[in-house]
C-alpha positions as CSV (number, residue, x, y, z in Angstrom):
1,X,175.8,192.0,205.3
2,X,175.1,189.4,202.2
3,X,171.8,188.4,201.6
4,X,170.4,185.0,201.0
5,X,169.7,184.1,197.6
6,X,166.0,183.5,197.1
7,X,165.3,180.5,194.7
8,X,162.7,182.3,193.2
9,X,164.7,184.6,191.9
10,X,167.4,181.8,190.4
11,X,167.3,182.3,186.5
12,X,169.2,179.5,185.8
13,X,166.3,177.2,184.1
14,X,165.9,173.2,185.6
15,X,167.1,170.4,184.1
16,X,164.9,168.9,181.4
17,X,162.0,166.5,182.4
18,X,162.0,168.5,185.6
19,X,159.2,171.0,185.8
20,X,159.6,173.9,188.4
21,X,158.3,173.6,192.1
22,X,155.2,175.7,192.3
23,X,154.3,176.4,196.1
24,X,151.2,177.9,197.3
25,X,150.8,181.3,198.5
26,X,150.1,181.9,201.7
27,X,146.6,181.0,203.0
28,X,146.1,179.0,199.4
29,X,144.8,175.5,200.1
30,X,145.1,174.9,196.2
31,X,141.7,175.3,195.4
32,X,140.6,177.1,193.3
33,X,139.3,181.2,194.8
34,X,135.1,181.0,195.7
35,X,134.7,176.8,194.9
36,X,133.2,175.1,198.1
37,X,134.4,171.9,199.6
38,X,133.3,168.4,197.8
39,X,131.1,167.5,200.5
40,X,129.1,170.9,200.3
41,X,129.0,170.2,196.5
42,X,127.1,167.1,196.6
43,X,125.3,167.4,199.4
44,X,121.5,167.8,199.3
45,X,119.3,170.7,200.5
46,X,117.2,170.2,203.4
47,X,113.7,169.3,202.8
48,X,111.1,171.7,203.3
49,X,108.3,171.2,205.8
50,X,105.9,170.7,202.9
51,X,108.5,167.5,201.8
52,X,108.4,166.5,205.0
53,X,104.7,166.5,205.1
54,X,104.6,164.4,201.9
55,X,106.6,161.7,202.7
56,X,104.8,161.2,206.1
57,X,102.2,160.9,204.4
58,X,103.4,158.3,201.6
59,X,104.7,156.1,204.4
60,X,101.8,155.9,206.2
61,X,99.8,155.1,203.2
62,X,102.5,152.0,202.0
63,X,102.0,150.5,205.7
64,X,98.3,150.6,205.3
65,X,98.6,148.9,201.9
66,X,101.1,146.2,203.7
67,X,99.1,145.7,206.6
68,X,95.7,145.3,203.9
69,X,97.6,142.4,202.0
70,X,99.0,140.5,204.8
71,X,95.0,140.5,206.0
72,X,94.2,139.7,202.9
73,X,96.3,136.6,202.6
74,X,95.1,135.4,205.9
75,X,91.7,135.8,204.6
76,X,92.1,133.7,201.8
77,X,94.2,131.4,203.7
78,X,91.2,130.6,205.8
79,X,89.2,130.9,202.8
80,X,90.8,127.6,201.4
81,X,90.4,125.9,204.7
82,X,86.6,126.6,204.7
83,X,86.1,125.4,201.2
84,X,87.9,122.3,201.6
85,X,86.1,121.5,205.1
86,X,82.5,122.2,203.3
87,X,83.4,120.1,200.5
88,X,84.5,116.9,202.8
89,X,80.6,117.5,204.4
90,X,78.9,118.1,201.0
91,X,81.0,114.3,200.3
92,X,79.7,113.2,203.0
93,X,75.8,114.0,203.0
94,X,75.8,113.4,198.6
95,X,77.4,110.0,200.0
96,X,74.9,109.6,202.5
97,X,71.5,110.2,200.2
98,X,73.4,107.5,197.5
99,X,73.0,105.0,200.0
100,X,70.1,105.0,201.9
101,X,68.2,105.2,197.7
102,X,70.4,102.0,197.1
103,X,68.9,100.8,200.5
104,X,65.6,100.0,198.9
105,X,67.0,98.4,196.1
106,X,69.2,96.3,198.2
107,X,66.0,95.6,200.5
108,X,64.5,94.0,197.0
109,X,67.6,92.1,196.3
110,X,67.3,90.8,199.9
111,X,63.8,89.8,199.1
112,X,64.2,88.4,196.0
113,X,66.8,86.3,197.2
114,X,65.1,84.5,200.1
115,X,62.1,83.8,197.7
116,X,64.1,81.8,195.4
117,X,65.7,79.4,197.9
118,X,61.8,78.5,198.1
119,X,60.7,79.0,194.9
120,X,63.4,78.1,192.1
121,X,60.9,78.7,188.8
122,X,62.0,80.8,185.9
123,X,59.0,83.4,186.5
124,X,59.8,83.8,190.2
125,X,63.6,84.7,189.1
126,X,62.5,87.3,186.0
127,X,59.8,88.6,188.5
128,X,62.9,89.3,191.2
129,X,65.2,90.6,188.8
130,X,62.4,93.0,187.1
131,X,61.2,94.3,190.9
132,X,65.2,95.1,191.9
133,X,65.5,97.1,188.0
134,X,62.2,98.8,188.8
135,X,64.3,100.2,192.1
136,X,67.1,100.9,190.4
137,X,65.6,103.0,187.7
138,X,63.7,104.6,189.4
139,X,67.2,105.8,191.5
140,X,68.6,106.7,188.7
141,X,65.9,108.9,187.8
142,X,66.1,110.7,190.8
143,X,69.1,111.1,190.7
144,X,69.3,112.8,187.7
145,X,70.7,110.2,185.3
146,X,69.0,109.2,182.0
147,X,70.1,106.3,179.4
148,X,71.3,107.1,175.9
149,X,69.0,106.9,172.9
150,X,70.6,103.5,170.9
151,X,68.5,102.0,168.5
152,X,67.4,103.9,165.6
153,X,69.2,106.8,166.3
154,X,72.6,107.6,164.0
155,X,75.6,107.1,165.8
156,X,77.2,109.6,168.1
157,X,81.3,108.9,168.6
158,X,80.7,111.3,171.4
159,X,77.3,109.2,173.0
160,X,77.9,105.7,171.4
161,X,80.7,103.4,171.1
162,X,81.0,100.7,168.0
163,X,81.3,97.0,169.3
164,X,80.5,95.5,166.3
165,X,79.5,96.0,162.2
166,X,75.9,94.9,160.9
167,X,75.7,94.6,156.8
168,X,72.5,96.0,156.4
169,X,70.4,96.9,153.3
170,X,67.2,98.4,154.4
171,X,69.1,101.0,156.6
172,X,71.5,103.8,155.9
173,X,75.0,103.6,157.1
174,X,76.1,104.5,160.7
175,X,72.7,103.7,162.2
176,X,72.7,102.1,165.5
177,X,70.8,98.7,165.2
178,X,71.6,97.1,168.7
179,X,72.6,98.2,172.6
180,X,75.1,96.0,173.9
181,X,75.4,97.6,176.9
182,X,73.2,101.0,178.5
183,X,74.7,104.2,178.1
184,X,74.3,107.4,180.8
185,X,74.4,110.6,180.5
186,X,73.6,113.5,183.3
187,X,72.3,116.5,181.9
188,X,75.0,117.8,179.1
189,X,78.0,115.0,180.8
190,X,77.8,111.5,179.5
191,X,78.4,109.3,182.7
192,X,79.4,106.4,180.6
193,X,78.5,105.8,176.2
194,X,76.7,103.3,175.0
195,X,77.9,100.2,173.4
196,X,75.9,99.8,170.1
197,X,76.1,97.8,166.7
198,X,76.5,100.1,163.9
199,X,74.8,99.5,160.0
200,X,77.2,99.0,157.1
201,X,76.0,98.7,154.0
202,X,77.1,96.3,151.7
203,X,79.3,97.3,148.2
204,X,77.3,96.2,145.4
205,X,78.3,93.1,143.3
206,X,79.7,94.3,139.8
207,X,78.4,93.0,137.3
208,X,80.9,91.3,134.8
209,X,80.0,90.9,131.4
210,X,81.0,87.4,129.1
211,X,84.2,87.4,127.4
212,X,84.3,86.9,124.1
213,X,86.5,84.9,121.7
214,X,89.3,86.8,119.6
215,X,88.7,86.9,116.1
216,X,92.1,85.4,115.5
217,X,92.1,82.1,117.9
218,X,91.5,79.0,115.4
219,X,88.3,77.2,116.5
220,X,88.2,73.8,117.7
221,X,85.3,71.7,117.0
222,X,82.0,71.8,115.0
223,X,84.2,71.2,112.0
224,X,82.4,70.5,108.7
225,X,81.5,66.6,108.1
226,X,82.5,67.2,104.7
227,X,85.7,68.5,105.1
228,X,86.5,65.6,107.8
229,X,85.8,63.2,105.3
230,X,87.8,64.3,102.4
231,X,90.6,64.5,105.2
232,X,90.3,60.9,105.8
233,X,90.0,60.1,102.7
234,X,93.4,62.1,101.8
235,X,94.8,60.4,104.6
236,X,94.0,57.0,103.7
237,X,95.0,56.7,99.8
238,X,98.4,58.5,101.0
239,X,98.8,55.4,103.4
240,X,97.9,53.4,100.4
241,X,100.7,54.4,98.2
């Protein structure tokens, strides 16, 4: 009997451009003899218990750190409401004091008033006026507000504010000389500066001295009687002639 010819055993060589078909042997998946799947080759070991026991732990500790912030941020949450209730009644009751002091000062202005519809002199009016100040002031002081030192004192940009220029000669410059209107100040905060009138000295006069005449201007009058006679006399014979 003929055989079959095995292709294998063909010598005749393949076209060029063609390479020879290679064909695994048998029980050859073409890799390559002791390499392990893909999937075994990136895959991870197991973790150990110990492993296991650490990142238990780690979780646990991250939800205790959540669970501390979101108290935290309700804490402060009701923080802020607190502080903004207690400063609406600290408003109220600083609110409350400032009015029943101005009370007694509006008591006086009361009184004050109902004397002069009976009484219209001049003193009866200062006397009013000076009683309602005295209440005032003395509110003020309690309350903690003092005026601004004016007169005398040098001015301050930061305490006093310049209305108005004085020429002065007996004082130095930038010295307050006059309080337009009260200044006040509560311990180191000034409420409100004082309107003053501020020294200037005056710039001294120079002193110019006389001019004096050139050397080369001609004169004019104080001329000689002599010499205006001869000229007259000049002038009348050459008329003469």
């Amino acid at each position: 009997m003929m055989q079959r010819p095995n292709p294998d055993d063909d010598p005749t060589p393949p076209p060029d451009g063609i390479e020879p078909e290679t064909r695994p042997a048998d029980g050859d998946d073409g890799e390559a003899p002791g390499q392990a799947p893909e999937v075994e080759a990136k895959g991870l070991a197991p973790p150990t218990p110990e492993e296991l026991a650490e990142l238990r732990s780690k979780a646990a500790e991250r939800d205790e750190y959540v669970d501390l912030l979101k108290r935290t941020k309700a804490d402060f949450a009701n923080y802020q409401k607190r502080i903004a209730e207690d400063r609406k009644r600290w408003g109220a009751i600083a609110q409350r004091d400032l009015l029943a002091q101005l009370m007694v000062a509006a008591d006086q202005c009361r009184l004050a008033a109902r004397k002069a519809e009976t009484d219209t002199s001049a003193e009866s009016l200062r006397d009013a006026i000076c009683l309602v100040w005295s209440e005032l002031e003395k509110f003020l002081k309690a309350s903690g507000a003092r005026t601004i030192a004016t007169v005398g004192e040098s001015f301050d940009p930061d305490r006093h504010e310049a209305v108005s220029v004085s020429q002065r000669v007996d004082l130095p410059d930038s010295t307050v000389v006059a309080e337009v209107r009260a200044g006040y100040e509560f311990g180191e905060l000034v409420l409100r500066p004082a309107q003053v009138v501020v020294s200037k000295r005056p710039k001294p006069v120079e002193e110019t001295e006389p001019e004096q005449p050139h050397l080369d201007e001609p004169q004019t009058g104080g001329e000689d009687d002599g010499t205006a006679d001869e000229r007259e006399r000049t002038n009348g014979g050459s008329n003469r002639r």
